[in-house]
C-alpha positions in Angstrom: -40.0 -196.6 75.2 -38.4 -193.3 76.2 -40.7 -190.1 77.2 -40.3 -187.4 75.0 -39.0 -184.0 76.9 -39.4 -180.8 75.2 -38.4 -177.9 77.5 -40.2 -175.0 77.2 -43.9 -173.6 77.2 -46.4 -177.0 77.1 -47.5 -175.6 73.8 -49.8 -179.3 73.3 -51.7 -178.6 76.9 -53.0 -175.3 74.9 -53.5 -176.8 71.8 -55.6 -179.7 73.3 -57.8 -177.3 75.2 -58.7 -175.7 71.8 -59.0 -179.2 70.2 -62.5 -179.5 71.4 -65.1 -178.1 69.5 -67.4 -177.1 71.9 -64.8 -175.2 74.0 -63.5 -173.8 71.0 -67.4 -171.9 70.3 -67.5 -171.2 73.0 -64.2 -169.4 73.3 -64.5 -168.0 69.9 -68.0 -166.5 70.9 -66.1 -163.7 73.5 -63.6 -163.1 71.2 -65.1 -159.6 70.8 -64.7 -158.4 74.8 -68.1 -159.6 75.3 -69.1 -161.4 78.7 -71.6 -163.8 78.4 -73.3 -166.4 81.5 -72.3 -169.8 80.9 -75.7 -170.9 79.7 -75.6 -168.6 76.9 -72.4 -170.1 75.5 -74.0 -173.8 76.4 -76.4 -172.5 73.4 -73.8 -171.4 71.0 -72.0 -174.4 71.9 -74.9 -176.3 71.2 -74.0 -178.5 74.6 -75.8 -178.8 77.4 -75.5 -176.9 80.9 -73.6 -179.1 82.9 -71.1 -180.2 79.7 -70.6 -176.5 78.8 -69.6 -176.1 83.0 -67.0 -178.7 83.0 -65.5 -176.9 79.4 -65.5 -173.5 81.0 -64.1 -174.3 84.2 -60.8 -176.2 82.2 -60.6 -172.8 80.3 -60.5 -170.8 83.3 -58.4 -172.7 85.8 -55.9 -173.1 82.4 -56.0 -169.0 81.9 -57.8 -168.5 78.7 -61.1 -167.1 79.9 -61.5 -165.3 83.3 -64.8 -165.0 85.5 -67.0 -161.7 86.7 -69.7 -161.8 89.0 -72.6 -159.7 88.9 -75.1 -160.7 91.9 -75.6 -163.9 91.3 -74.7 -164.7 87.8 -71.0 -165.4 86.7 -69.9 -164.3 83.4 -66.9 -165.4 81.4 -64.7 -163.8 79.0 -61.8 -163.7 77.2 -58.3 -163.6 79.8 -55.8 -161.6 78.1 -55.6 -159.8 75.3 -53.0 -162.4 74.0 -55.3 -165.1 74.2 -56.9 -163.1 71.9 -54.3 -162.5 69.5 -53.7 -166.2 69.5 -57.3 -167.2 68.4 -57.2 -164.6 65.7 -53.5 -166.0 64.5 -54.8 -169.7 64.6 -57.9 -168.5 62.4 -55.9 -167.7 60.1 -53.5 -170.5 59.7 -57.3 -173.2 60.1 -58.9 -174.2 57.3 -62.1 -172.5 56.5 -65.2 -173.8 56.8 -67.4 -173.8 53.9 -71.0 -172.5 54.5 -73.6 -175.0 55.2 -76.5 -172.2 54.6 -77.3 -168.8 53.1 -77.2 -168.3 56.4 -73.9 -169.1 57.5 -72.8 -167.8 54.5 -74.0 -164.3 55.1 -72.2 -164.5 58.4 -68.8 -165.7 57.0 -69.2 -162.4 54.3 -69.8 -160.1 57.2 -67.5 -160.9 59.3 -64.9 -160.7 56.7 -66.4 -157.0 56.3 -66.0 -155.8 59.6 -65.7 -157.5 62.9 -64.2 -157.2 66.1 -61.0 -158.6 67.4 -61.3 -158.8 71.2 -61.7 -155.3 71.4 -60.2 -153.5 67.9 -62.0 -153.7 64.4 -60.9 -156.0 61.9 -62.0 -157.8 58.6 -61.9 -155.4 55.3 -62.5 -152.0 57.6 -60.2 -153.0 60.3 -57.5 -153.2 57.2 -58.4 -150.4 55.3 -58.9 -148.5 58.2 -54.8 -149.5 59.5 -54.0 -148.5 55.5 -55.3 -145.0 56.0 -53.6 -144.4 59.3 -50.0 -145.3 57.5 -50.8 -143.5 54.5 -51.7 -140.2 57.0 -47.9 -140.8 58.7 -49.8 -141.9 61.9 -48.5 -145.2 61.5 -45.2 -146.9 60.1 -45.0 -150.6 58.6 -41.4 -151.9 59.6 -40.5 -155.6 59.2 -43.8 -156.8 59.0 -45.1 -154.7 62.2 -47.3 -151.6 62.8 -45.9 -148.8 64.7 -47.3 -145.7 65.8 -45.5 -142.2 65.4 -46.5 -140.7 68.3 -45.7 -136.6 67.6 -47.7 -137.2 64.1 -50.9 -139.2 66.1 -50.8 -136.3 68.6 -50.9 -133.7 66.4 -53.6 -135.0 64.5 -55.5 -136.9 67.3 -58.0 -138.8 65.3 -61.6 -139.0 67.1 -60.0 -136.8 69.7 -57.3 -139.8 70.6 -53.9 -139.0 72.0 -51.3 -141.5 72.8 -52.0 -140.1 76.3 -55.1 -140.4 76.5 -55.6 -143.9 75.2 -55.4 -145.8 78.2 -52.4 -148.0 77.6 -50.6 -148.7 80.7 -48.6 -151.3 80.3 -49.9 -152.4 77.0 -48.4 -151.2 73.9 -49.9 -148.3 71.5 -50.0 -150.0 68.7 -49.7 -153.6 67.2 -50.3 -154.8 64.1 -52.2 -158.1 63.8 -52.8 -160.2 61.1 -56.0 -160.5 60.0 -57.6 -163.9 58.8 -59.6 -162.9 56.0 -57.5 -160.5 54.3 -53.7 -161.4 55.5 -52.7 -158.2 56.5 -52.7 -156.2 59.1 -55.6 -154.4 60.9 -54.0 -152.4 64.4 -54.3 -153.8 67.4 -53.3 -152.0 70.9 -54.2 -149.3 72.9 -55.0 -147.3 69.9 -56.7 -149.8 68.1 -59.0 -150.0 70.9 -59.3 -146.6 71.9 -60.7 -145.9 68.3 -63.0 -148.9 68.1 -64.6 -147.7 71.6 -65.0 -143.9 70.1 -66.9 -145.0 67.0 -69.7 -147.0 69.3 -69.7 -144.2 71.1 -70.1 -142.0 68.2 -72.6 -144.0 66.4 -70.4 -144.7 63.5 -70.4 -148.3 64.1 -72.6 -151.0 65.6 -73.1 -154.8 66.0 -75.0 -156.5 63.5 -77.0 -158.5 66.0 -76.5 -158.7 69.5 -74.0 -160.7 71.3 -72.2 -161.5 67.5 -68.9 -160.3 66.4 -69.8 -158.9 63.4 -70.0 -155.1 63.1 -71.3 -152.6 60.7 -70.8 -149.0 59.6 -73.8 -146.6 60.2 -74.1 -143.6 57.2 -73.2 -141.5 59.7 -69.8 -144.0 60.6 -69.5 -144.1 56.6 -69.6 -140.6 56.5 -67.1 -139.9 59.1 -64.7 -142.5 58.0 -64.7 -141.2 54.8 -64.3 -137.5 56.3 -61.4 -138.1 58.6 -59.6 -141.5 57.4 -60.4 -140.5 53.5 -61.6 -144.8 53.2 -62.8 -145.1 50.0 -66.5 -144.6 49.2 -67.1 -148.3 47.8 -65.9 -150.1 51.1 -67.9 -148.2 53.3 -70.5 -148.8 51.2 -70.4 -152.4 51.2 -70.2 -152.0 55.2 -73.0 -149.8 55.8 -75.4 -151.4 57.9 -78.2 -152.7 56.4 
């Protein structure tokens, strides 16, 4: 039987990494910038140490998840930004889940709210939020892609955000992303980050319980969205923590 040559990226050597549950928790778990020890994710995993070792090491020496030491802890998290946007593409194309629990349930509805993306917001906020910014001539939608108009983001600086001063480098200023629970796009980037990080520091937003993704507006955030993006009164209601 001939061997089947594809040329190109080993797309299947990705996909198989991903193909186990456990190392797909525990990837899933930093998908918010977090970095967590090893046996924290064996817990969310639900695996034990020396199984959620062997996972993390594959995912390291394969590029999705990078270490940091701190003493004499290691912590992991998430590579690249792109591995990012990968995870958030694929959970959108994977079947859903249904809830097993009020529990689970309750999570599943918040992070469809608000939630981070690596290290931009997303769900229903991260949307509406991306809405607002185009409708304010910040951004542009062209062929299915966010971009930003830099002389009108300048001008109007929202949270005190330039293009300058967002800390881009050599990553772009704005991207759109598609998010899972809504299909459209919340922005990703630079700028997408840049505001995320301004809103903890402001207050406006915070997690819903430590070490999860999901976020949630405080009335001070749902004040000061509604002030300076004009989002509409009902959705920041409904994201208001509670």
């Amino acid at each position: 039987m001939s061997r089947t040559v594809v040329d190109g990226p080993d797309i299947a050597a990705v996909a198989a990494l991903l193909g186990d549950a456990s190392r797909a928790a525990m990837i899933t778990a930093l998908m918010d910038d977090l970095r967590l020890p090893a046996s924290e994710l064996a817990r969310l995993a639900g695996v034990g140490k020396s199984t959620a070792s062997e996972h993390l090491g594959r995912l390291v020496d394969n590029g999705l998840l990078a270490t940091e030491r701190c003493g004499r802890h290691t912590y992991y998290r998430i590579a690249d930004p792109l591995v990012g946007r990968a995870l958030e593409t694929l959970a959108m194309l994977a079947p859903q889940r249904a809830p097993n629990s009020l529990r689970s349930a309750r999570r599943q509805d918040e992070l469809a709210r608000a939630r981070l993306c690596y290290d931009h917001l997303a769900g229903r906020l991260g949307v509406a939020l991306a809405d607002a910014l185009v409708r304010q001539g910040l951004l542009r939608e062209a062929e299915g892609a966010l971009h930003v108009v830099p002389g009108a983001w300048d001008s109007r600086a929202p949270l005190g955000i330039t293009c300058d001063t967002s800390g881009a480098g050599r990553r772009p200023l704005a991207r759109g992303c598609v998010d899972w629970t809504v299909r459209r796009h919340h922005l990703a980037g630079a700028l997408g980050a840049a505001l995320s990080q301004r809103m903890f520091e402001l207050g406006w937003i915070r997690r819903r319980r430590d070490k999860e993704r999901a976020v949630a507006l405080t009335d001070a955030g749902a004040e000061g969205v509604r002030d300076v993006f004009g989002l509409d009164e009902e959705l920041t209601a409904a994201v208001v923590s509670g």
